[in-house]
TIRO-2110 file (N, C-alpha, C; in Angstrom, 1 decimal):
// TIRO-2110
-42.9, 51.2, -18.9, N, 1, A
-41.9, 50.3, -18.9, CA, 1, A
-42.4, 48.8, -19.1, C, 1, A
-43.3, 48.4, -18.3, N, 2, A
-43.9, 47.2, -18.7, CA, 2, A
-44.4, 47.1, -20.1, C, 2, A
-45.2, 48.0, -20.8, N, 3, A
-45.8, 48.2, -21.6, CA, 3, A
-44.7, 48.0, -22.7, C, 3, A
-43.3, 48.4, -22.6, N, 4, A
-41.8, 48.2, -23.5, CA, 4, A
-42.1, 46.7, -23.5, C, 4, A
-41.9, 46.5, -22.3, N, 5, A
-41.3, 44.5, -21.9, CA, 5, A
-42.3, 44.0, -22.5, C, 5, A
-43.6, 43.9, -22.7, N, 6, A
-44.4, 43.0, -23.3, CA, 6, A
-44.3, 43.2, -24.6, C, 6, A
-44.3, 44.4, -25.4, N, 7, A
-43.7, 44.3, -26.9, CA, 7, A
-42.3, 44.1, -27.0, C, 7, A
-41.5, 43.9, -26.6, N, 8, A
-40.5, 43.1, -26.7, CA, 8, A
-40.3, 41.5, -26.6, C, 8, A
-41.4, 40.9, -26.0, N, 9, A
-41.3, 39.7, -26.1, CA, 9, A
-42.2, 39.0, -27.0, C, 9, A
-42.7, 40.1, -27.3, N, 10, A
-44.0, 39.8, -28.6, CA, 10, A
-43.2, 39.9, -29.4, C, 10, A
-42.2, 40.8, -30.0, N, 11, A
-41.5, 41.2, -31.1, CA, 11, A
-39.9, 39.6, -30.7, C, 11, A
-40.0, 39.3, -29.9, N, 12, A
-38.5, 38.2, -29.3, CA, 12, A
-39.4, 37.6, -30.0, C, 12, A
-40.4, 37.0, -30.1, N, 13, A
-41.0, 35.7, -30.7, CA, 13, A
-41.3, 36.0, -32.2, C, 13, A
-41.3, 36.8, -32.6, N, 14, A
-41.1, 37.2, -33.6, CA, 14, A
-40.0, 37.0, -34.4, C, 14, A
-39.1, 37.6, -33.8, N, 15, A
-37.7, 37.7, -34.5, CA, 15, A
-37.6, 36.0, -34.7, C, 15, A
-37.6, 35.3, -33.5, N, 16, A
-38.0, 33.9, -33.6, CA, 16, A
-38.3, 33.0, -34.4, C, 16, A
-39.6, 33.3, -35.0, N, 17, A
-40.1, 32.5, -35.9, CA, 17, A
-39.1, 33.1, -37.4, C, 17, A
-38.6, 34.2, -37.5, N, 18, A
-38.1, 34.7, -38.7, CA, 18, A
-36.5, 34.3, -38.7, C, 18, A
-35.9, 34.2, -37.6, N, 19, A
-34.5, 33.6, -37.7, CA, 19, A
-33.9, 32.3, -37.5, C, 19, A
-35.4, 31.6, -37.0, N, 20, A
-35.6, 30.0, -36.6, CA, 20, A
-36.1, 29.0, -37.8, C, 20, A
-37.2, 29.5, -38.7, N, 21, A
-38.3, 28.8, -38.9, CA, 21, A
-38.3, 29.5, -40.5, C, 21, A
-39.2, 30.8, -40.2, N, 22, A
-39.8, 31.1, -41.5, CA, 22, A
-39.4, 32.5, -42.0, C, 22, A
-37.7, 33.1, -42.1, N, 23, A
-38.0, 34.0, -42.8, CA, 23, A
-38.4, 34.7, -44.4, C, 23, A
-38.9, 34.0, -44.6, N, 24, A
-39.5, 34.4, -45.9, CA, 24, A
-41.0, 35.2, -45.4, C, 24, A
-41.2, 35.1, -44.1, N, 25, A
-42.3, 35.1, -43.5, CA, 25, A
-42.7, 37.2, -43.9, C, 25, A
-41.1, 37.9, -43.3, N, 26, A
-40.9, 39.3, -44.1, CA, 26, A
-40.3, 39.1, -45.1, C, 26, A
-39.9, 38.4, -45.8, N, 27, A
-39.0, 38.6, -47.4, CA, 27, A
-37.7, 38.6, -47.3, C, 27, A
-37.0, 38.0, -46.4, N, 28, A
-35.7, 37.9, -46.2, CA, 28, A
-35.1, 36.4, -46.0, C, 28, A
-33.8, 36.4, -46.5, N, 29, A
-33.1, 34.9, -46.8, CA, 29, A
-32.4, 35.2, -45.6, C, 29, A
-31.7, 33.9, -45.1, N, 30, A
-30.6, 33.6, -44.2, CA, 30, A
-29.6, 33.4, -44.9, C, 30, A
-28.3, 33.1, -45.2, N, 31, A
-27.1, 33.0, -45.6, CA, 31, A
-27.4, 31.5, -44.8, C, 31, A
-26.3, 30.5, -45.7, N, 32, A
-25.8, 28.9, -44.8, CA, 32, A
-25.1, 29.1, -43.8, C, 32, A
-25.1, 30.2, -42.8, N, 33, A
-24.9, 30.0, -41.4, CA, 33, A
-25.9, 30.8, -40.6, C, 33, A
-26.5, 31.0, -41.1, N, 34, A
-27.6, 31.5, -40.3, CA, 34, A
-27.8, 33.2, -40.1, C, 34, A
-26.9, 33.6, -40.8, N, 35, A
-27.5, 35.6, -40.5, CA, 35, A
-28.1, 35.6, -41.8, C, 35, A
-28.6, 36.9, -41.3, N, 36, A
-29.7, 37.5, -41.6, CA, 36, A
-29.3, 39.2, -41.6, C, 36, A
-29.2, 39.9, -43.0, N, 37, A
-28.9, 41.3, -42.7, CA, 37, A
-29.6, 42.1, -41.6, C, 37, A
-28.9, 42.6, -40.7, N, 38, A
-29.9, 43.8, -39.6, CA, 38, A
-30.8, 44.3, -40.3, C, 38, A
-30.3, 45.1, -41.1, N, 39, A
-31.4, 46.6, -41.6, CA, 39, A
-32.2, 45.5, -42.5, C, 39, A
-32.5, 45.0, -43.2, N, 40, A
-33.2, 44.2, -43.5, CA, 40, A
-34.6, 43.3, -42.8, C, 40, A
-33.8, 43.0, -41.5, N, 41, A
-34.6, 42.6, -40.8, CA, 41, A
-34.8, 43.8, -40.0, C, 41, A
-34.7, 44.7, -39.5, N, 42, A
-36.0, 45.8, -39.0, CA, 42, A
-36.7, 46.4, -40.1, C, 42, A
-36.1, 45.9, -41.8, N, 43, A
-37.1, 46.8, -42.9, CA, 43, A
-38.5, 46.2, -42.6, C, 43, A
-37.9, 44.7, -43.1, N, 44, A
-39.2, 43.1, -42.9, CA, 44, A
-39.7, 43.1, -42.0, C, 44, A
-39.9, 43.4, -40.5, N, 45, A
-40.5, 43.6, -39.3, CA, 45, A
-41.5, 44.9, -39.1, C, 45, A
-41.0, 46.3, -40.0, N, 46, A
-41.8, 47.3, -39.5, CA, 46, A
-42.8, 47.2, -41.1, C, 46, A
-42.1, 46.5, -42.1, N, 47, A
-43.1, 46.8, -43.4, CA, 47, A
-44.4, 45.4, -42.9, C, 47, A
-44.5, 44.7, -41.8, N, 48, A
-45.4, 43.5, -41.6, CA, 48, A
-46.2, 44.4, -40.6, C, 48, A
-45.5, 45.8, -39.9, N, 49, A
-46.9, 46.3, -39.1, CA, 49, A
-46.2, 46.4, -38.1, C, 49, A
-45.2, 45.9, -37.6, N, 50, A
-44.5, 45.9, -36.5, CA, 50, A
-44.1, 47.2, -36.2, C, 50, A
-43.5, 48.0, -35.2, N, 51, A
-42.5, 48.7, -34.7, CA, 51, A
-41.4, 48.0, -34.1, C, 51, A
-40.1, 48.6, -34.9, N, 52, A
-38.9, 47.8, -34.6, CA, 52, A
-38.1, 49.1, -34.8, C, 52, A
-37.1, 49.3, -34.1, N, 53, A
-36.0, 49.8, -34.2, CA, 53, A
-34.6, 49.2, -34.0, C, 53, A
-33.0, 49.9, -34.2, N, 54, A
-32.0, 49.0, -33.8, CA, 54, A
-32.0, 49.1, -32.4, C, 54, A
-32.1, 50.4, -31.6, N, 55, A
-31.9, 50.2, -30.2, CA, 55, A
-33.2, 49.1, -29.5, C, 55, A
-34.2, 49.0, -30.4, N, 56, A
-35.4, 47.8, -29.7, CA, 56, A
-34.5, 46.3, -29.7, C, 56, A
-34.2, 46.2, -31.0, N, 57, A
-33.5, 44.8, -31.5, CA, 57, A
-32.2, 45.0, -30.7, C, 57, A
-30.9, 46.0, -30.2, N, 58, A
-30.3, 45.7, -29.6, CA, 58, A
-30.6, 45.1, -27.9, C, 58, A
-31.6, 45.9, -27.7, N, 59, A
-32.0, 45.1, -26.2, CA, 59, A
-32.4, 44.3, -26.3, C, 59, A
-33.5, 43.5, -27.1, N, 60, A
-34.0, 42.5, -27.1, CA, 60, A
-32.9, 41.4, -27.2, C, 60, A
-31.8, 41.5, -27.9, N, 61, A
-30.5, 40.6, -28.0, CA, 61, A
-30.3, 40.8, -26.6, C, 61, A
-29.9, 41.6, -26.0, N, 62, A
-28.9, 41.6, -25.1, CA, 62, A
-29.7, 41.4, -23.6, C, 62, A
-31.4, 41.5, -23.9, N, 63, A
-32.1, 41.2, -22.8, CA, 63, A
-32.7, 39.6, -22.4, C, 63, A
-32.5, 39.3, -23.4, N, 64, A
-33.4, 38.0, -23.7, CA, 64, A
-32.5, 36.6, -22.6, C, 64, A
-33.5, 36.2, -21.7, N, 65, A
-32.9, 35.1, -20.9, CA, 65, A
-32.5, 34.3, -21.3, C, 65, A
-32.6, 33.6, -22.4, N, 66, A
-32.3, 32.9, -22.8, CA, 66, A
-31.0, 32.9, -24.3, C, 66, A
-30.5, 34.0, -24.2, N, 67, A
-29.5, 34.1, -25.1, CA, 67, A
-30.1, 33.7, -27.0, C, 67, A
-30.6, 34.2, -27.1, N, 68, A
-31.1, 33.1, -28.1, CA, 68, A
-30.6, 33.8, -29.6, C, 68, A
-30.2, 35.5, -29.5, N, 69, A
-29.5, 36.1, -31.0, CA, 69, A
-28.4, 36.1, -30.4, C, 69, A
-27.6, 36.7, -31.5, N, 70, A
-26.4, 37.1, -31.7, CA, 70, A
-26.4, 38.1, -32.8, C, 70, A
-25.6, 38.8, -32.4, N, 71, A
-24.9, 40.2, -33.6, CA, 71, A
-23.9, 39.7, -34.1, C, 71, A
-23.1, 39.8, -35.6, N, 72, A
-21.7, 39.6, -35.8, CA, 72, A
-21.0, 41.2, -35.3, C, 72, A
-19.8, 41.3, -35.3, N, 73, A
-19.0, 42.0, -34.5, CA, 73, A
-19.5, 43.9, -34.8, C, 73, A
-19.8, 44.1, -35.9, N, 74, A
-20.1, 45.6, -36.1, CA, 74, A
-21.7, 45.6, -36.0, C, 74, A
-22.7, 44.5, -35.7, N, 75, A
-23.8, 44.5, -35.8, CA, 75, A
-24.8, 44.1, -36.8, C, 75, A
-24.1, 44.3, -38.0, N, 76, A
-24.8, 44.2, -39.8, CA, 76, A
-25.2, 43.0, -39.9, C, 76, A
-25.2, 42.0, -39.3, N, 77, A
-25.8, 40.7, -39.3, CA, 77, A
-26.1, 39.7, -37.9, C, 77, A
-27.4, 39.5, -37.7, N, 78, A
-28.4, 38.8, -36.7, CA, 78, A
-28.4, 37.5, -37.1, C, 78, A
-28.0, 36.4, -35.9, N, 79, A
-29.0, 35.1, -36.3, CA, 79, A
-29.4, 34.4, -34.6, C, 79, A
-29.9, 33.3, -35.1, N, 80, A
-30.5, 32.8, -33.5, CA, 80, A
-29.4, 32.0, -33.3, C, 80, A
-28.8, 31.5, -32.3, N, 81, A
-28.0, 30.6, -31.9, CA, 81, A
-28.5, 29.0, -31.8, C, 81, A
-29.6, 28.6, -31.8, N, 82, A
-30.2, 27.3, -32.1, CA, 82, A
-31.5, 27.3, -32.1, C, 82, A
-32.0, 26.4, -32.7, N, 83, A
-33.2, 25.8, -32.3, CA, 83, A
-33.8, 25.7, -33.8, C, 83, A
-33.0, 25.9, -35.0, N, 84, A
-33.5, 26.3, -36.2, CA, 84, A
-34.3, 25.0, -36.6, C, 84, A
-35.4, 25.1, -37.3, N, 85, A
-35.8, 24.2, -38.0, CA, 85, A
-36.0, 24.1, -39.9, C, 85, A
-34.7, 25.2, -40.1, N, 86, A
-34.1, 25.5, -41.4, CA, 86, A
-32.9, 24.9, -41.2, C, 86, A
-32.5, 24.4, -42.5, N, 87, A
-30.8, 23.9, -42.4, CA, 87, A
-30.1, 24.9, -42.9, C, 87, A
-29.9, 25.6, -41.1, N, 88, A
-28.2, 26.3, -41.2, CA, 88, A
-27.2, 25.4, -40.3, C, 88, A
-25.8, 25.9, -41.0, N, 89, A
-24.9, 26.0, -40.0, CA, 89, A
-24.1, 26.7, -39.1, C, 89, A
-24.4, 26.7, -37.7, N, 90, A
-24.2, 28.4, -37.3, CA, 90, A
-22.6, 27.5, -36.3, C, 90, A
-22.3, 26.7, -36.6, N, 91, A
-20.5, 26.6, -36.5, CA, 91, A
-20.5, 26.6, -34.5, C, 91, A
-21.6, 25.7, -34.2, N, 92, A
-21.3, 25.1, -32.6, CA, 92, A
-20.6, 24.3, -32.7, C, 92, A
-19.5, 24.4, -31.8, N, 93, A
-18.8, 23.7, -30.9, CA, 93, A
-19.2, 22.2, -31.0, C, 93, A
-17.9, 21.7, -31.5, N, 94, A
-18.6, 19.9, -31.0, CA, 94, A
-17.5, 19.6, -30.1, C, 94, A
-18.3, 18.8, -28.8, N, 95, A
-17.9, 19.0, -27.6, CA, 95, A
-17.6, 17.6, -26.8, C, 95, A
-17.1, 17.2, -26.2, N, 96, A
-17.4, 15.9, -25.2, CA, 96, A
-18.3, 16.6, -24.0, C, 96, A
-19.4, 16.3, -23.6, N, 97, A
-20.6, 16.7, -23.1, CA, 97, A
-20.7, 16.1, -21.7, C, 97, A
-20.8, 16.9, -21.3, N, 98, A
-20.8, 16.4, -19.1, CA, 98, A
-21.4, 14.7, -19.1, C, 98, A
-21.3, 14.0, -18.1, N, 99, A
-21.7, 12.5, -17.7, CA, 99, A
-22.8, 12.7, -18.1, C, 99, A
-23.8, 13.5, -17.6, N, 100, A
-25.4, 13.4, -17.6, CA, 100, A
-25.6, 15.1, -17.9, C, 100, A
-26.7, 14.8, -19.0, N, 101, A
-27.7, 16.0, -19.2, CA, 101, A
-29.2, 15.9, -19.2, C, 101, A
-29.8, 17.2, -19.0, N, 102, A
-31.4, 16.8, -19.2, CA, 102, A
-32.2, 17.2, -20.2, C, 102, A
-33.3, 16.7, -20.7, N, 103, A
-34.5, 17.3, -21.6, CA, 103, A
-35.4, 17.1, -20.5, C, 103, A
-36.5, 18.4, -20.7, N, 104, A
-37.4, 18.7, -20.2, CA, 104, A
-38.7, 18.6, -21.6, C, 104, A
-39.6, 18.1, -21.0, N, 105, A
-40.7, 17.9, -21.6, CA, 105, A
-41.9, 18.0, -21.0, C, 105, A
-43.4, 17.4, -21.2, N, 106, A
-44.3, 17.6, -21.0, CA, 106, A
-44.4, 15.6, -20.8, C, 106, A
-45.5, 15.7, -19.5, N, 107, A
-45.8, 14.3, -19.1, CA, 107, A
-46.9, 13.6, -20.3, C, 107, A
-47.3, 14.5, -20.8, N, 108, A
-48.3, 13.8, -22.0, CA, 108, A
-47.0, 13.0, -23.1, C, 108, A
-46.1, 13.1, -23.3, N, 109, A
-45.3, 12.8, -24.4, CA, 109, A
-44.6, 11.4, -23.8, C, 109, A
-44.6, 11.0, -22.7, N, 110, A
-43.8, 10.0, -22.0, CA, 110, A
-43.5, 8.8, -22.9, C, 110, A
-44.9, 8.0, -22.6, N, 111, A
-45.6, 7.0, -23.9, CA, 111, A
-44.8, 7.4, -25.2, C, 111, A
-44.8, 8.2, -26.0, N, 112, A
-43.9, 8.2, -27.3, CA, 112, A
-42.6, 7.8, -27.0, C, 112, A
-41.7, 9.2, -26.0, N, 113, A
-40.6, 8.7, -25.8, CA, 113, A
-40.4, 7.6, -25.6, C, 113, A
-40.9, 7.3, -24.5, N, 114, A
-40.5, 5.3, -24.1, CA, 114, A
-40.2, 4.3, -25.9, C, 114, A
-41.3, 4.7, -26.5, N, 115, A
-41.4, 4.0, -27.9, CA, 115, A
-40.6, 4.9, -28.6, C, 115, A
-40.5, 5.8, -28.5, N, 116, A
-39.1, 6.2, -30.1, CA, 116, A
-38.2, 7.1, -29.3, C, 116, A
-37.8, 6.8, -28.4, N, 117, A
-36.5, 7.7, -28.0, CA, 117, A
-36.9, 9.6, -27.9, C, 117, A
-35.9, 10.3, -27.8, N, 118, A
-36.1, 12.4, -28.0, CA, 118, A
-36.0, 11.9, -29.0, C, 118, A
-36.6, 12.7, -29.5, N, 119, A
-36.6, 13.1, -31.0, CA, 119, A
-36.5, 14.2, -31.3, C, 119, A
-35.4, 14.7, -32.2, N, 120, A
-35.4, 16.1, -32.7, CA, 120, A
-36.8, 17.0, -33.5, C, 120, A
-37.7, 16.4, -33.8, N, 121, A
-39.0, 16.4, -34.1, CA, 121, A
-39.2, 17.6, -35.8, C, 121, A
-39.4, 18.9, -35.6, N, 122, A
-39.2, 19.6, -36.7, CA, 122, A
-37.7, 20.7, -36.9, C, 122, A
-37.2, 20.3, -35.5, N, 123, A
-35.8, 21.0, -35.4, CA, 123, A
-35.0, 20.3, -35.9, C, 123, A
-33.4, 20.5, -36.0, N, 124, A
-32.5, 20.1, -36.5, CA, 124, A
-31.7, 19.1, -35.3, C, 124, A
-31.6, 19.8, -34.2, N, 125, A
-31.4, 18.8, -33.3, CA, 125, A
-32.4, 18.8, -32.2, C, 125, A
-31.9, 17.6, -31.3, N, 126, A
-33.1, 17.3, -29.8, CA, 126, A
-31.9, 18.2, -28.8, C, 126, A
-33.2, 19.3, -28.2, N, 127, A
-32.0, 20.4, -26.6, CA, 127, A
-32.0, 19.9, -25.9, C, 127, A
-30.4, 19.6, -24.8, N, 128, A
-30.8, 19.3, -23.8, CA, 128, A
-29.9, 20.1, -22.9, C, 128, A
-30.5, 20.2, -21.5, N, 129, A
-29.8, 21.5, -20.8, CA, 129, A
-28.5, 20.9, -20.1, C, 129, A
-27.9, 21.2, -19.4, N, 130, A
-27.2, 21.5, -18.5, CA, 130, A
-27.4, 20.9, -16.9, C, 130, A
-28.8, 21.6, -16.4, N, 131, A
-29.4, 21.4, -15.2, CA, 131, A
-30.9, 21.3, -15.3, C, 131, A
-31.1, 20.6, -14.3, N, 132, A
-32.3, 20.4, -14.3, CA, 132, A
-33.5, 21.2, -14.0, C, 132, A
-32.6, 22.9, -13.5, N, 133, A
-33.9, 24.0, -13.6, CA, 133, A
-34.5, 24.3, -15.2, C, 133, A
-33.2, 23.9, -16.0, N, 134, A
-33.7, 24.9, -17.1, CA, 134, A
-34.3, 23.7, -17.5, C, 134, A
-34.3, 22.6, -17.4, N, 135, A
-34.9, 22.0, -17.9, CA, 135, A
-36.3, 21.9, -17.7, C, 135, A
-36.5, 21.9, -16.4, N, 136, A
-37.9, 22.2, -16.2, CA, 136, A
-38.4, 23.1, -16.4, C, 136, A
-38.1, 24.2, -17.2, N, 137, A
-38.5, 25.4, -17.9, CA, 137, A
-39.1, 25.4, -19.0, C, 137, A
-38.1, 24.7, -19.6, N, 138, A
-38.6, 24.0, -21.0, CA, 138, A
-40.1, 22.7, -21.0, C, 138, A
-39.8, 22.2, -19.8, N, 139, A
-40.9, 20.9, -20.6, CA, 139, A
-42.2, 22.0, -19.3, C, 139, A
-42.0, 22.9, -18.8, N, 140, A
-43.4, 23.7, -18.1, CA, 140, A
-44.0, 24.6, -19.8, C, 140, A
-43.1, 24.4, -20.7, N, 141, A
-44.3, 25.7, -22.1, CA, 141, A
-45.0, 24.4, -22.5, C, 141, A
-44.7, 23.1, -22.1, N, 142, A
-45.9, 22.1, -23.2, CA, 142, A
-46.5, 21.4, -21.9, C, 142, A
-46.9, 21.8, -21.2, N, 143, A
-47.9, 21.3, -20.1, CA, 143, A
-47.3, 20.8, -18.9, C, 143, A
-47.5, 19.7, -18.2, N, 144, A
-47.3, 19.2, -16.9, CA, 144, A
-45.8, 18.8, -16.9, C, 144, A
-44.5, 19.6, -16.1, N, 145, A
-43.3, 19.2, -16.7, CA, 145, A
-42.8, 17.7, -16.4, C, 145, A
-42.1, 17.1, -16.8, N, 146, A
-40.8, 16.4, -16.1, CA, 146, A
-39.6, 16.7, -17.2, C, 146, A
-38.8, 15.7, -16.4, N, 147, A
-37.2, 16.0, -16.7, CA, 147, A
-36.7, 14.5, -17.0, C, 147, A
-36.1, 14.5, -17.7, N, 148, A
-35.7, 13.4, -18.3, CA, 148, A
-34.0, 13.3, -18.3, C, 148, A
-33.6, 12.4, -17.8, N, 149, A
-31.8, 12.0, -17.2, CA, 149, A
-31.4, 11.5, -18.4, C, 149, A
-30.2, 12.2, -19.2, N, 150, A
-30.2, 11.0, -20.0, CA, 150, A
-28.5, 10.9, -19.6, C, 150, A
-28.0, 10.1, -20.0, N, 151, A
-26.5, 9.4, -19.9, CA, 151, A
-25.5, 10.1, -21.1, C, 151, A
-25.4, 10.7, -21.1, N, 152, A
-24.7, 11.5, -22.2, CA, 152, A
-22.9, 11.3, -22.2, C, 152, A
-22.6, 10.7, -21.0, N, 153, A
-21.4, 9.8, -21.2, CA, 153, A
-21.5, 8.8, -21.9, C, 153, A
-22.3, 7.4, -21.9, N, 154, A
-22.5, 6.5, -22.1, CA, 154, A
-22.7, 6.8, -23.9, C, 154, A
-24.0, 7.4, -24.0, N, 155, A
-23.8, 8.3, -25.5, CA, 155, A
-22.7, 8.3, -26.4, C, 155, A
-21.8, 9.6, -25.6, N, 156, A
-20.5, 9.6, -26.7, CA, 156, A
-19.6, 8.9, -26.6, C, 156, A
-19.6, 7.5, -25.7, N, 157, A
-18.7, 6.5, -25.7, CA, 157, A
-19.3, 5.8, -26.6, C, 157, A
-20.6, 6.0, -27.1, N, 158, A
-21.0, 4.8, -28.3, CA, 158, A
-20.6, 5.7, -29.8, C, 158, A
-20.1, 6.8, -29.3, N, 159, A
-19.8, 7.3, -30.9, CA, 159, A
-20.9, 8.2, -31.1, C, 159, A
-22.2, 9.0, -30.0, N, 160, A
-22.7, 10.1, -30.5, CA, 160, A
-22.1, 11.3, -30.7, C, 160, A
-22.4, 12.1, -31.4, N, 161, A
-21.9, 13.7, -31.4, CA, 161, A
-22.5, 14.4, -30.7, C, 161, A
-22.1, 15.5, -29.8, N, 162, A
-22.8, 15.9, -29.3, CA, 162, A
-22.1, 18.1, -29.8, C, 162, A
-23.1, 19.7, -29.9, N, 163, A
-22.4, 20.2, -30.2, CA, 163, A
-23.4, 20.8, -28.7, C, 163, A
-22.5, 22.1, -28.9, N, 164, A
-22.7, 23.1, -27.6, CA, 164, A
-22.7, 24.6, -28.4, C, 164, A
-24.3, 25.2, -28.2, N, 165, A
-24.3, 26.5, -29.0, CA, 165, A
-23.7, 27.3, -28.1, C, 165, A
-23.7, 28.9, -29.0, N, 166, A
-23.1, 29.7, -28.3, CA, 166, A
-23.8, 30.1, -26.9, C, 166, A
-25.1, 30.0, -26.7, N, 167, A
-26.1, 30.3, -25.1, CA, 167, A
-26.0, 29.0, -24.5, C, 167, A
-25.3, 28.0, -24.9, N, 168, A
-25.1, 27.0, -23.6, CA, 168, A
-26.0, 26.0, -23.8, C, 168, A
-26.7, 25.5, -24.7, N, 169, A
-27.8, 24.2, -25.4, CA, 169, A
-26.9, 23.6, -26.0, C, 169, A
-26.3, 22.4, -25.5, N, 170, A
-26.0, 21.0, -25.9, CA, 170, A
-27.4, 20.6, -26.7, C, 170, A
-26.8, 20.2, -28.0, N, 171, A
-27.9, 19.1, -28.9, CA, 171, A
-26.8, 18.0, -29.3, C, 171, A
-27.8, 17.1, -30.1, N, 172, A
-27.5, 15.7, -30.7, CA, 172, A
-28.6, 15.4, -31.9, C, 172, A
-28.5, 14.1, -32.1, N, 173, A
-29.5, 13.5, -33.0, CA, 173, A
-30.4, 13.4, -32.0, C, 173, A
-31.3, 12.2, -32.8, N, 174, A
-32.7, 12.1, -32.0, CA, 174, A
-31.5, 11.0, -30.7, C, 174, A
-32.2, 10.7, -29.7, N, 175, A
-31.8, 9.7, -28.5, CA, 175, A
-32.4, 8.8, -28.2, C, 175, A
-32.2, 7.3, -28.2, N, 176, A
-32.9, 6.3, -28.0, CA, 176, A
-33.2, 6.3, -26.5, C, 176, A
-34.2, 5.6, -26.1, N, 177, A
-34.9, 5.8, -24.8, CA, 177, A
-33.9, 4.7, -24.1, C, 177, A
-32.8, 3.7, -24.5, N, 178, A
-32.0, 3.4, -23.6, CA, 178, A
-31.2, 4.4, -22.8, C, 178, A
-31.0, 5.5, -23.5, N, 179, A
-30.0, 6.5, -22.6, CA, 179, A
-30.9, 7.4, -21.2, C, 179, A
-31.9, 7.2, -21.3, N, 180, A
-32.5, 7.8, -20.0, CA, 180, A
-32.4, 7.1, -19.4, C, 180, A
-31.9, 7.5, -18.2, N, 181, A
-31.6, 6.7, -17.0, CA, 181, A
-32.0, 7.0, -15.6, C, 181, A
-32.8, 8.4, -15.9, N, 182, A
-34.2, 8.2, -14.9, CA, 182, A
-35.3, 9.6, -15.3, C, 182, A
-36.6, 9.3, -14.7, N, 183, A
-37.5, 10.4, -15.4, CA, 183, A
-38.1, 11.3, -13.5, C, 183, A
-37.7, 12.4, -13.8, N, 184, A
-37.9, 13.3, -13.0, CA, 184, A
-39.3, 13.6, -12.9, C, 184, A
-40.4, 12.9, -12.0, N, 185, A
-41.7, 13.5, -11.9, CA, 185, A
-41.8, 14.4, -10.9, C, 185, A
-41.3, 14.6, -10.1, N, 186, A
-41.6, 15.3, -8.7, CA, 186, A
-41.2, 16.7, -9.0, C, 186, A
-41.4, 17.3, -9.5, N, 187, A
-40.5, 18.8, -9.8, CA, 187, A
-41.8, 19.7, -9.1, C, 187, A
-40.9, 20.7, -8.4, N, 188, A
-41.7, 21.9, -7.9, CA, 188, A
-42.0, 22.9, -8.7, C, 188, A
-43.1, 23.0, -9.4, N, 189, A
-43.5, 24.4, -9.8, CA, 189, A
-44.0, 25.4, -9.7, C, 189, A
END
């Protein structure tokens, strides 16, 4: 069983870089909203050396903490719900966004932000969570975390956009460092 779980999250990061970033990576296009034919992508996956099946790729969807595929309704088409650093449009919700949200980050990055605001960097937009667990989730994969407050009322009273994917990641543009309005160092990890 374990032995399943760890190729599955080998193969989730996978699917990842191919539904996010680089599918040309197995030989397959995205459509301008972001799927990707199924059978296609388990052809692309097991012709690179992988083992993939549909019942692997359905649990991997439907196991993944983070929500991060989607099936269309009969299955025949996969894409990621965000984070793309391809221009698709996968048709999120544009939303009026809670008072306050967070980005999580790494304490080495502080200094930049202060000087150029979040930055959506090689993605399409900059994530920001909800709460401040998940946020500290996020800024623990790039080293020492904190959490960063930003005013996201104040935001869309000045005319930002803000959308909300289908797993629950509010993005925007990049965010000027006047909208943080406080930086969370003390977090227990």
């Amino acid at each position: 069983m374990n032995n399943n779980r760890n190729n599955d999250v080998n193969l989730g990061r996978f699917i990842s870089l191919i539904l996010r970033h680089q599918p040309e990576t197995i030989g397959i296009t995205l459509d301008k909203e972001g799927w990707a034919d199924t059978q296609e992508l388990l052809d692309g996956i097991n012709a690179s050396g992988r083992r993939i099946d549909m019942e692997t790729l359905e649990r991997i969807v439907r196991e993944n903490n983070k929500q991060r595929y989607s099936f269309n309704e009969d299955k025949t088409k996969i894409r990621a719900n965000q984070g793309h650093s391809i221009p698709v449009e996968v048709g999120m919700q544009t939303l009026v966004p809670p008072d306050k949200l967070y980005h999580g980050t790494a304490s080495r990055f502080l200094d930049a932000i202060k000087k150029d605001g979040i930055r959506k960097m090689s993605r399409l937009y900059v994530h920001l969570s909800k709460d401040i667990k998940t946020a500290l989730t996020v800024g623990k994969r790039h080293g020492s975390p904190i959490v960063l407050v930003v005013d996201t009322k104040q935001m869309h009273e000045d005319g930002y956009v803000f959308k909300l994917s289908d797993n629950g990641v509010w993005q925007s543009e990049d965010i000027p460092w006047n909208y943080v309005t406080e930086i969370i160092t003390d977090v227990r990890t």
